[in-house]
Structures are given as structure tokens and as C-alpha cells.
C-alpha positions as CSV (number, residue, x, y, z in Angstrom):
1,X,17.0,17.0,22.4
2,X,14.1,16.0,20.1
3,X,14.5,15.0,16.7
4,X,13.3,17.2,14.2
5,X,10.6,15.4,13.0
6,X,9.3,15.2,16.6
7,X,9.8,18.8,17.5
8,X,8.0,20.3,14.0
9,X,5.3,17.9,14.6
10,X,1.9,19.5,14.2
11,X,-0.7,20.3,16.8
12,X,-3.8,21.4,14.9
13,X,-5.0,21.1,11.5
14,X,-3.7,24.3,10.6
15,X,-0.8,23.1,11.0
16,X,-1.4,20.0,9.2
17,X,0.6,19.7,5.9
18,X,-1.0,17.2,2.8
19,X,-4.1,15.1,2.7
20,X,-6.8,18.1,1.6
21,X,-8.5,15.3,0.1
22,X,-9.3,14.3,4.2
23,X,-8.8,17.0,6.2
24,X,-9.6,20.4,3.5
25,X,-12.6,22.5,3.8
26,X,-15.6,19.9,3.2
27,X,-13.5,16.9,2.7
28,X,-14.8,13.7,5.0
29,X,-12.3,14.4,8.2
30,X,-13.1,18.3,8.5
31,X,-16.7,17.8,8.3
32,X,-16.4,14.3,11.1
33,X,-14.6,17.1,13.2
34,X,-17.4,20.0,12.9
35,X,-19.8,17.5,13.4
36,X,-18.2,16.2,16.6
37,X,-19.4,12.3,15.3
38,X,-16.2,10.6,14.9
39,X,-16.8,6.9,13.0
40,X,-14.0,4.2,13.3
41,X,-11.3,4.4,10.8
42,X,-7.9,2.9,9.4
43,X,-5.4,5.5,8.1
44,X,-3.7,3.7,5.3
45,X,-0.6,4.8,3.4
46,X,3.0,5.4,3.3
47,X,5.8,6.0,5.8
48,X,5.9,9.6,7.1
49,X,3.1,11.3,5.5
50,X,1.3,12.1,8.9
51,X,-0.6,8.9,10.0
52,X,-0.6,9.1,13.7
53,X,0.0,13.2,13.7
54,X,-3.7,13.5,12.1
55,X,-5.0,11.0,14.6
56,X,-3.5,13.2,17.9
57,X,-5.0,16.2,16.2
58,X,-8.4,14.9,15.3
59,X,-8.4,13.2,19.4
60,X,-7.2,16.9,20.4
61,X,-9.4,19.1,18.7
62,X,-12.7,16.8,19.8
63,X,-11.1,17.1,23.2
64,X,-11.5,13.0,23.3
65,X,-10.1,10.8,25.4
66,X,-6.9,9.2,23.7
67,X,-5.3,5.8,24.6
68,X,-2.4,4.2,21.9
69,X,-1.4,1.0,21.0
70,X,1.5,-0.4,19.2
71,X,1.2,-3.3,17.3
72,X,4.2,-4.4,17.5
73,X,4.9,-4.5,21.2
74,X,1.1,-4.9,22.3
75,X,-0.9,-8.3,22.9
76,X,-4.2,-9.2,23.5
77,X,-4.3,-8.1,27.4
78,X,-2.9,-4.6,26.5
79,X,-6.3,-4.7,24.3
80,X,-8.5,-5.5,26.8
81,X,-6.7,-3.5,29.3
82,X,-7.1,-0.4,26.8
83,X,-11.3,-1.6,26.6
84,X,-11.7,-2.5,30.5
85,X,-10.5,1.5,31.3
86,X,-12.7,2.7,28.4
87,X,-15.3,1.4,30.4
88,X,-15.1,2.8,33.3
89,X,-14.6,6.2,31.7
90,X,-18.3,5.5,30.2
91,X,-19.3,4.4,33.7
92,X,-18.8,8.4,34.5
93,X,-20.3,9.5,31.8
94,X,-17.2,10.8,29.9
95,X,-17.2,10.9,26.2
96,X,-16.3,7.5,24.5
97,X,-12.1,7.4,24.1
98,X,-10.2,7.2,20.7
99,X,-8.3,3.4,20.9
100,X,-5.3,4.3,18.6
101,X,-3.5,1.1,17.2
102,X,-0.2,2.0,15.2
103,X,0.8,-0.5,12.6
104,X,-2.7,-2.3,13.2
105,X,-1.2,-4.6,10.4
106,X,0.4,-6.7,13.0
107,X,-1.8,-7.3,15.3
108,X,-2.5,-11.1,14.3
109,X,-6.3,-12.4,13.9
110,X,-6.7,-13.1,17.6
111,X,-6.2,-9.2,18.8
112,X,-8.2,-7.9,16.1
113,X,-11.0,-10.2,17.3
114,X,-10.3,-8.9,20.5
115,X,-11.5,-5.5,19.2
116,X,-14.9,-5.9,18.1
117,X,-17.2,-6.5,20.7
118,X,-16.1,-2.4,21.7
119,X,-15.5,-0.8,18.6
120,X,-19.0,-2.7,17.5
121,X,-20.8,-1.0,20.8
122,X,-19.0,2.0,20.5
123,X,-17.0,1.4,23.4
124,X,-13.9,2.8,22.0
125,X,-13.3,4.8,18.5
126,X,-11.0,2.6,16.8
127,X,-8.1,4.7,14.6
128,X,-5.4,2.0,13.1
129,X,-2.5,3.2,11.0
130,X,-1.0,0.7,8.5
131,X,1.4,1.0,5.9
132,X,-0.4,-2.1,4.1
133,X,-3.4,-2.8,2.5
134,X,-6.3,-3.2,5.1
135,X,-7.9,-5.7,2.5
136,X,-5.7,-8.0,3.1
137,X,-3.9,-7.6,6.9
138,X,-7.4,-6.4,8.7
139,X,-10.0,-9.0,9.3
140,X,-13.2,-8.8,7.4
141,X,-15.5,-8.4,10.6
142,X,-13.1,-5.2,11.5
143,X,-13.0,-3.9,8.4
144,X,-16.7,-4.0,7.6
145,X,-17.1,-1.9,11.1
146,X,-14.5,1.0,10.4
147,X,-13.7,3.4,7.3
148,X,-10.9,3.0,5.5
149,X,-8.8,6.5,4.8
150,X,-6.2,6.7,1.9
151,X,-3.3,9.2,3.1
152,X,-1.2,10.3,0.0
153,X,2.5,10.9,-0.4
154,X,3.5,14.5,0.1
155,X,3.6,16.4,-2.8
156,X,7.0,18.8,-3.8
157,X,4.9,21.6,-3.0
158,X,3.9,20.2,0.5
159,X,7.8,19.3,1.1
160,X,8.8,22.5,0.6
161,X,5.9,24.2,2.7
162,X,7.6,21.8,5.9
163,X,11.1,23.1,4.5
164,X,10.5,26.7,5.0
165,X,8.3,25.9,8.4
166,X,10.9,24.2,9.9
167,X,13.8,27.0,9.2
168,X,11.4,29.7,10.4
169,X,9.8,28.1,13.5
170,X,12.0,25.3,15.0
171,X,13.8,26.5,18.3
172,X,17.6,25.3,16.8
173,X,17.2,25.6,13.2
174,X,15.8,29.2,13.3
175,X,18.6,30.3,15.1
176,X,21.0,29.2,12.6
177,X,22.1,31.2,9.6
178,X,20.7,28.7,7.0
179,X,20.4,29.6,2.8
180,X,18.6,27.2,0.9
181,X,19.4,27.9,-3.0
182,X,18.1,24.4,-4.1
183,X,15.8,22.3,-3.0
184,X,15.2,19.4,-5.8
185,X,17.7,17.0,-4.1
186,X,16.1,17.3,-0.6
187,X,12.9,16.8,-2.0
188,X,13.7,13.5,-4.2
189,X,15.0,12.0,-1.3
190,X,12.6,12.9,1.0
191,X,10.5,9.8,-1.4
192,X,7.3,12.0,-0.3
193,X,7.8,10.9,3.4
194,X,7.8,14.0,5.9
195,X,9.8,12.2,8.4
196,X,12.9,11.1,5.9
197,X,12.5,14.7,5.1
198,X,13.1,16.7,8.3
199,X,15.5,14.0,8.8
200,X,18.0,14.8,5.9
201,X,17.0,18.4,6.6
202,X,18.6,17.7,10.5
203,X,21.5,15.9,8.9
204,X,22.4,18.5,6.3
205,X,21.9,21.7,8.8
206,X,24.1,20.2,11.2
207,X,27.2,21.4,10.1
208,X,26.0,25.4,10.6
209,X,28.5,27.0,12.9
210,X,28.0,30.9,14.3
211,X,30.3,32.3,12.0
212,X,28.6,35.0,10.8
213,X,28.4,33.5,7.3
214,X,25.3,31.7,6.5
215,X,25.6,27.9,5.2
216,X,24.7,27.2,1.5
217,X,22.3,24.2,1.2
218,X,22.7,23.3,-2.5
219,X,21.8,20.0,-3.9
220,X,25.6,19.1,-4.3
221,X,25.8,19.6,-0.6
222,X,22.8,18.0,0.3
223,X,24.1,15.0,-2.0
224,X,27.7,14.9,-0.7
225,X,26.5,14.8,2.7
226,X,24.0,12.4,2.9
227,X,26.3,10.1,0.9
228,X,28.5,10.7,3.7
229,X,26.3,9.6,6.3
230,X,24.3,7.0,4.0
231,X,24.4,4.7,7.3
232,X,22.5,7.2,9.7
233,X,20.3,8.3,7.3
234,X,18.9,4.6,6.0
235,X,18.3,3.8,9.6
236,X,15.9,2.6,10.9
237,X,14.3,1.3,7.6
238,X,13.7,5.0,6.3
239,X,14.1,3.5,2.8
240,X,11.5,0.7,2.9
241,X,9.8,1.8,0.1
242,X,12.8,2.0,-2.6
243,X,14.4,-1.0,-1.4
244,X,11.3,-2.8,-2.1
245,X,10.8,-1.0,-5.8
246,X,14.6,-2.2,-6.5
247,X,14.1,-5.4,-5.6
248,X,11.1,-6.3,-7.8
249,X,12.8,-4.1,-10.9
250,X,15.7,-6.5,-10.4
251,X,13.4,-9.8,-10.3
252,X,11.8,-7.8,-13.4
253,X,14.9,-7.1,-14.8
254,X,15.6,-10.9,-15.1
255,X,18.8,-10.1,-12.3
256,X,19.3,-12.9,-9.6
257,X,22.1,-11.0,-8.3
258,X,20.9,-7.8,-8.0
259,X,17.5,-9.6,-6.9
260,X,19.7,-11.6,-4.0
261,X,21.5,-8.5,-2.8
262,X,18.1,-6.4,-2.2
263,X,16.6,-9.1,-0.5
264,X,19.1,-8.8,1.6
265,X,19.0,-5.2,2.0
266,X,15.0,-6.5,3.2
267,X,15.9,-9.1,5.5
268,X,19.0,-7.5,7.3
269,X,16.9,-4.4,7.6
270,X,14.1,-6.0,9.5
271,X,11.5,-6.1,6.8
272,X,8.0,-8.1,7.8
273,X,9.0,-11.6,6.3
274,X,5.0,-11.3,5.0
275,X,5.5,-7.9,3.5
276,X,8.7,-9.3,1.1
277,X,6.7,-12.8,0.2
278,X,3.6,-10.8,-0.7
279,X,5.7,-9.1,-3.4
280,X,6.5,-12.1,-4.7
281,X,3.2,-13.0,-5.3
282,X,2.8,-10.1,-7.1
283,X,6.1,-9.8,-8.8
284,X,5.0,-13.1,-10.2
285,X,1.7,-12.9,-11.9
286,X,2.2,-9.4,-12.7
287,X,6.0,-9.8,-14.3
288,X,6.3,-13.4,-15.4
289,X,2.8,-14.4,-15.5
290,X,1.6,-17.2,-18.4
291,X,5.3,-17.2,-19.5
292,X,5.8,-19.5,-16.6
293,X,2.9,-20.3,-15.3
294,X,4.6,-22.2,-12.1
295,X,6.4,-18.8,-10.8
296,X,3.2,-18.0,-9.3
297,X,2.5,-21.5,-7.6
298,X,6.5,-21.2,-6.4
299,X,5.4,-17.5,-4.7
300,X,2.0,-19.0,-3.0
301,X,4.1,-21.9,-1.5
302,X,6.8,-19.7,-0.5
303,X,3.8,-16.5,1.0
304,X,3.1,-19.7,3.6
305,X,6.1,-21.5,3.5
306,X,8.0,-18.1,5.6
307,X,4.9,-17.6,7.8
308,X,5.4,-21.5,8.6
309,X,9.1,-21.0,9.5
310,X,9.7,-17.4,10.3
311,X,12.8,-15.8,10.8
312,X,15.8,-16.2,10.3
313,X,15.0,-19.7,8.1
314,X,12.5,-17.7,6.0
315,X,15.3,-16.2,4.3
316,X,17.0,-18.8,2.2
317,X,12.8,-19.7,1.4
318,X,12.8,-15.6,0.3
319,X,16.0,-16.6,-1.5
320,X,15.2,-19.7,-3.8
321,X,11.9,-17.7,-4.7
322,X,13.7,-14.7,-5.8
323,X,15.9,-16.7,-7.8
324,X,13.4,-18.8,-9.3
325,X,10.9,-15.3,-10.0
326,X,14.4,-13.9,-11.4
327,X,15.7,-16.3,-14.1
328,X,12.3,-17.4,-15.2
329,X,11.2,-15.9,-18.8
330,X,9.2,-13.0,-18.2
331,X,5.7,-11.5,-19.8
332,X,3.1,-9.1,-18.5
333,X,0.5,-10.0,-21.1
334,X,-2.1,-11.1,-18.2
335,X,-1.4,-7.6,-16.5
336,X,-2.0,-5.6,-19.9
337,X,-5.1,-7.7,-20.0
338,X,-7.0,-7.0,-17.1
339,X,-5.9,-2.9,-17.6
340,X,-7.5,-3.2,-21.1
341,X,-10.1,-5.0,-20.3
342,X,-10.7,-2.5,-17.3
343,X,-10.1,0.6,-19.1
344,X,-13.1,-0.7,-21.9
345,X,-15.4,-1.4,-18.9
346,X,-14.8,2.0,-17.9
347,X,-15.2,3.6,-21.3
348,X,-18.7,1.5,-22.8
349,X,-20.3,1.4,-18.8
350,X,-22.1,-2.1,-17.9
351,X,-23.1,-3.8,-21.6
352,X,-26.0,-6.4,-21.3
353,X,-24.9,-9.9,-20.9
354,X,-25.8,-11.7,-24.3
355,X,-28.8,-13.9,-23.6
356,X,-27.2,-17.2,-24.0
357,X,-24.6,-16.6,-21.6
358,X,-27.3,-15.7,-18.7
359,X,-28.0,-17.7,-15.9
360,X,-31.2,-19.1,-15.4
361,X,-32.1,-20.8,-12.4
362,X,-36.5,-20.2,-12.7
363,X,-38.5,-20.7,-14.9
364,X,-39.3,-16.8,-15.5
365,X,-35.8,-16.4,-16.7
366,X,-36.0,-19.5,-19.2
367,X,-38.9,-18.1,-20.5
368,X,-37.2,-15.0,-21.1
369,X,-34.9,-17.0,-23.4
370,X,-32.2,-16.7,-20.5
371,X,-29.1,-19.1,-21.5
372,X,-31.3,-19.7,-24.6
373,X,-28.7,-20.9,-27.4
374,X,-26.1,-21.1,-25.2
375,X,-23.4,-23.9,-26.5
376,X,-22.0,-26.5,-23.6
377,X,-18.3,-26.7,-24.9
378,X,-17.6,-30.5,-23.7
379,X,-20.5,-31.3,-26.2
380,X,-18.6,-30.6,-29.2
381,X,-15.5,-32.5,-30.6
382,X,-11.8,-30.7,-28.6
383,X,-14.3,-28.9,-26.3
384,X,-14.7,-26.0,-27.8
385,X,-17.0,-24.6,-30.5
386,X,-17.1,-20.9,-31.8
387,X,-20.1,-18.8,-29.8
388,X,-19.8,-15.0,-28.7
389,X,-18.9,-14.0,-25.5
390,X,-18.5,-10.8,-25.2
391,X,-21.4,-8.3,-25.4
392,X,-22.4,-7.2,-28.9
393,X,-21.0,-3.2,-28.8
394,X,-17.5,-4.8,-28.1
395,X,-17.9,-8.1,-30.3
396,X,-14.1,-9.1,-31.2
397,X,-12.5,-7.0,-29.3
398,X,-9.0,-8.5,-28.2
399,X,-7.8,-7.8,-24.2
400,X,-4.9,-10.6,-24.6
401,X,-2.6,-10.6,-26.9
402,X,0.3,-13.5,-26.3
403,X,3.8,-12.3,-26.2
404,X,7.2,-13.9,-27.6
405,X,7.9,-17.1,-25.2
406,X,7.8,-20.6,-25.8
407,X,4.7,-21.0,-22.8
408,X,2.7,-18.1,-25.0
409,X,4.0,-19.0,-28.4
410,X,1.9,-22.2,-27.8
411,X,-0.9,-20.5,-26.5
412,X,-0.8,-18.9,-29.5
413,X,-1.0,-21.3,-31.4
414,X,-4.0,-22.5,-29.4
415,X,-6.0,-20.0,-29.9
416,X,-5.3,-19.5,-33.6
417,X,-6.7,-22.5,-34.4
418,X,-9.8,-22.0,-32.3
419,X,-10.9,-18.8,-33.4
420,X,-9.8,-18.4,-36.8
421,X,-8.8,-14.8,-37.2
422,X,-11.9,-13.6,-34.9
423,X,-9.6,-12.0,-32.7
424,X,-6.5,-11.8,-34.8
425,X,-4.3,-14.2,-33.5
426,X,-1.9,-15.7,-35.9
């Protein structure tokens, strides 16, 4: 028998559940679906929320040709392969296939090269699906010939709606005498993924016998029994997403141990060794930044240190880092920062660059007094002399704002004795 999941999957998009932003009445997907013009596109979000489901439907519905790839067990001949038939199906004058590529993140730079010649000449319609950011795990020259789709988590409201489907229309669940009173626990550990939801729902309504009394799904039951069953229900990886956030709290949390034991929650649980290091990275410029500036050189050594290695040496690399990230001093000052600073860009719209600060490269633009009264630092005495840098309508406005370690206390200090109370630092 099926799995849940796979047996409540949907066929059409009135079936689909989540995503209006895409697939809603006008949105981007409904209206590539009227129009019959399909572009090339990466879905990109998290586990469960409908990646590959929306890609058989939109295939389905424009009655396409469909052909799918896995990254994970696929090489550069089950590429070509995949292109050569396309080909022929052109050859007799049948519409141009859907190439779906699952987990496009990794397919390393010589498949997705192998990819653009067809997706370039329209060949094949490219769909990937990736968990990760396509900015950095798709190649530019791919990325710059396909669209790039956000898919959301599911919403309580959505979770529910696939709730009360699945009782009413699945073939084994509808025949069971089933009472939900409460849903709340279901929900939360559903973690907005569709899949992890049916799943817990298939775990929980297992235990309904044909007693004529109907089984009472509360969220103590729900609770108790996934408790029960913690092993089946993590696997597979299911919680990917809050082992990850636990991890980087604990590295936050200035906690080797709990730091260590996630990790290996991560490793043990088949995580990509790049997907754990690239955390790292960000763990340490966004958690420990300027208070130890070296955290983030440790994290950048250690993102191509583990692709160097691989598995299973990667993991005492994952290990030192962690520790290192863990018990350094922590500040987010450079992450407050650039939010500030983002949030007044937003606010005041693009300011003129002051004059002095312009670049000017012809002679048009130094008549224009371009970079006119501009002052070259290393010409004065410590390499630094007081000028404005910021536009006028924000003049002293202060972004940075050093917090309490020894690495920030001195900068500080530095920056006291530069400005003078312009900005406020004391």
C-alpha cells in the first residue's frame, strides 16, 4: 500500500493546496498555464510543500511530454540521454518535453553545463526543484536562462484544508471512524511540510480498529504517539529543517555540547556535508561577527576544507568548526547593521551621492565638480581625516553601533577618537 502522502497527492490545480502567490487566479503559473507558453523554471523552497506535485500538474494539464531526473542518482549521460529522446520527439513534430530535475542542487557544474545548449534552444523545458538557494548551487549561465519560483511553507489554514481532505477522500482513512477534537499539535509538527504532515497523520490513525467507537485524535494523543514512534517518524530526514535551526541556536547559544550533538544529529542523518558548512559560514558572520573576526576565516576554510575531503572525514572538520563558532565571544552588531542600514534605504529611496564622493573618470564629470573636494585619507597624518559620507538627508546617522567585547570595545575606542561625537560613539 501507498503512503499517504503518495496516495492524497494532487492531480490538478484544484486540487493543489498553498502557493496562491503561483498558481491563484492571475498569479504567474496560472496565467503560464492559460497561455500554454511554459518558460524554464526552478521551484525553490522547503521540504514537502508541493515541489515536484505542481510540476506533474502543470506537465499534465499542458498535456506535455514529461521526463524526470534525480539529482542524486543521475549523471551526465542520463542528461543527454533525457535531451537525445527530446530530440527525436521534435523530429515528429510533438510539442517540446518538460526535463524535470529533482534536487537540481546536486547536480555538480559539469551536468548543469550539460543542460544548456537544450534548455537555451528550447529543446526541453527545464523544471528543477531545490531545497537551496539557486544563487548559490545553480550556475550563473543556467540561472540566467530559467525563472526562479519561491514556494512557501504551508500555512495552519492550508494544513488543515489537507487534514480534513485526507479523512474524507483517502480510500483507508475514510473508512475509519476518525474524530479530530484538536488539531494545534499535528499542525506544529507538521513544520509547514505537507509530507511530515500526512505522515504523522498515517502514524496517529493507525491505531483505529472497527469497533464501533470512533478514535479521539487530541493533541495529547497525537503527542504521546509520535513520541512513541520518534524513530519512524524522523526518518528519512523529515526533520531537516529543525535540526539545522537547533544547531545554529546552540552555536548561538555559546553551547559546544549541544552544538556537537546536533551536528551529529546532521551527519548521522545524511545531511549534504555543503549544506551543514554553509551554515557555518553564516552562523559566523551573522552570530559572532567583529567579536572574532577569525570565526569567519575558520568557516570559509572549513566550507572547502569538507568539499576537499568528503565524507566521513568531513565530520571531525564539521566538528572543530562548530566548536570553535561555539566558544568564540559572540555579537551580531554587523547583522543589525546591514538591516538598519537596509531598512533606511528603503524608507528615504536612492539619496544622491555627495559630489565629492563621485567617480569621475571624463572630463564631463570633473567639470561637473564630480569627486570635487573629495579628501584622499592616506594624505593626512593616521589616515584618516573627518569628510561626510553619507548623503546630506541622513548626515550622522549611525548603522553600527559596537557591542560589549574586547574585539568591539577597541573598535570603539577607534572610532571615538576619529569622529569625535559625530556619530555618538563614546
Amino acid at each position: 500500500m501507498k503512503p499517504l502522502a503518495e496516495r492524497m497527492r494532487p492531480q490538478t490545480l484544484a486540487d493543489y493546496v498553498g502557493q496562491e502567490h503561483l498558481v491563484g487566479p492571475g498569479a504567474v503559473l496560472e496565467r503560464a498555464i492559460s497561455s500554454g507558453r511554459l518558460p524554464s523554471f526552478i521551484l525553490w523552497g522547503p521540504p514537502g510543500v508541493g515541489k515536484t506535485t505542481l510540476a506533474r500538474i502543470i506537465t499534465n494539464q499542458l498535456d506535455l511530454p514529461f521526463h524526470s531526473l534525480s539529482a542524486i542518482n543521475s549523471g551526465v549521460k542520463d542528461v543527454r540521454d533525457a535531451i537525445d529522446k527530446a530530440r527525436r520527439q521534435q523530429f515528429f513534430d510533438r510539442p517540446n518535453p518538460v526535463l524535470f530535475i529533482d534536487e537540481i542542487h546536486r547536480f555538480s557544474k559539469s551536468q548543469q553545463d550539460s543542460l544548456l545548449g537544450a534548455v537555451e534552444q528550447g529543446v526541453v523545458t527545464l523544471i528543477g526543484a531545490t531545497t537551496e538557494n539557486p544563487s548559490f548551487e545553480v550556475i550563473p549561465a543556467l540561472l540566467s536562462r530559467t525563472q526562479v519560483y519561491v514556494l512557501r511553507e504551508l500555512g495552519p489554514e492550508d494544513l488543515r484544508k489537507m487534514v480534513d481532505k485526507a479523512l474524507a477522500e483517502d480510500e483507508i482513512l475514510k473508512t475509519k471512524q476518525l474524530q479530530i477534537t484538536e488539531y494545534d499539535t499535528i499542525l506544529q509538527l507538521s513544520g509547514g511540510d505537507g509530507r511530515k504532515l500526512y505522515n504523522v497523520l498515517e502514524l496517529v490513525t493507525s491505531e483505529a480498529q472497527d469497533t464501533g467507537e470512533p478514535l479521539v485524535i487530541s493533541n495529547e494523543f497525537v503527542r504521546t504517539r509520535v513520541q512513541e514512534n520518534l524513530t519512524r517518524f524522523d526518518k528519512g530526514g523529515e526533520q531537516h529543517y529543525d535540526i539545522a535551526s537547533a544547531f545554529i541556536k546552540s552555536i548561538r547559544g555559546s553551547d559546544p555540547n549541544g552544538a556537537i550533538y546536533w551536528l551529529a544529529r546532521m551527519v548521522e542523518g545524511g545531511e549534504d556535508v555543503k549544506f551543514i558548512a554553509r551554515r557555518l559560514v553564516i552562523s559566523a558572520a551573522e552570530d559572532i561577527g567583529l567579536a572574532n573576526p577569525n570565526a569567519l576565516l575558520m568557516a570559509t576554510t572549513t566550507f572547502q576544507a569538507v568539499q576537499a575531503v568528503g565524507w566521513p572525514e568531513a565530520r571531525i572538520i564539521l566538528a572543530q568548526a562548530t566548536i570553535y563558532l561555539a566558544t568564540s565571544p559572540k555579537s551580531n552588531a554587523a547583522y543589525l547593521a546591514i538591516n538598519a542600514a537596509q531598512q533606511k534605504v528603503k524608507q528615504t529611496g536612492t539619496l544622491a551621492v555627495p559630489l565629492p564622493l563621485r567617480n569621475a573618470p571624463t572630463k564631463l564629470m570633473k567639470d561637473l565638480d564630480y569627486g570635487e573636494g573629495y579628501k584622499y585619507a592616506h594624505d593626512f597624518p593616521g589616515n584618516f581625516v573627518t569628510q561626510e559620507f553619507l548623503p546630506t538627508e541622513i548626515s550622522g546617522t549611525v548603522f553600527f553601533q559596537p557591542q560589549q567585547n574586547a574585539a568591539e570595545k577597541s573598535i570603539l575606542e577607534r572610532l571615538a577618537r576619529w569622529w569625535k561625537g559625530k556619530y555618538g560613539y563614546k
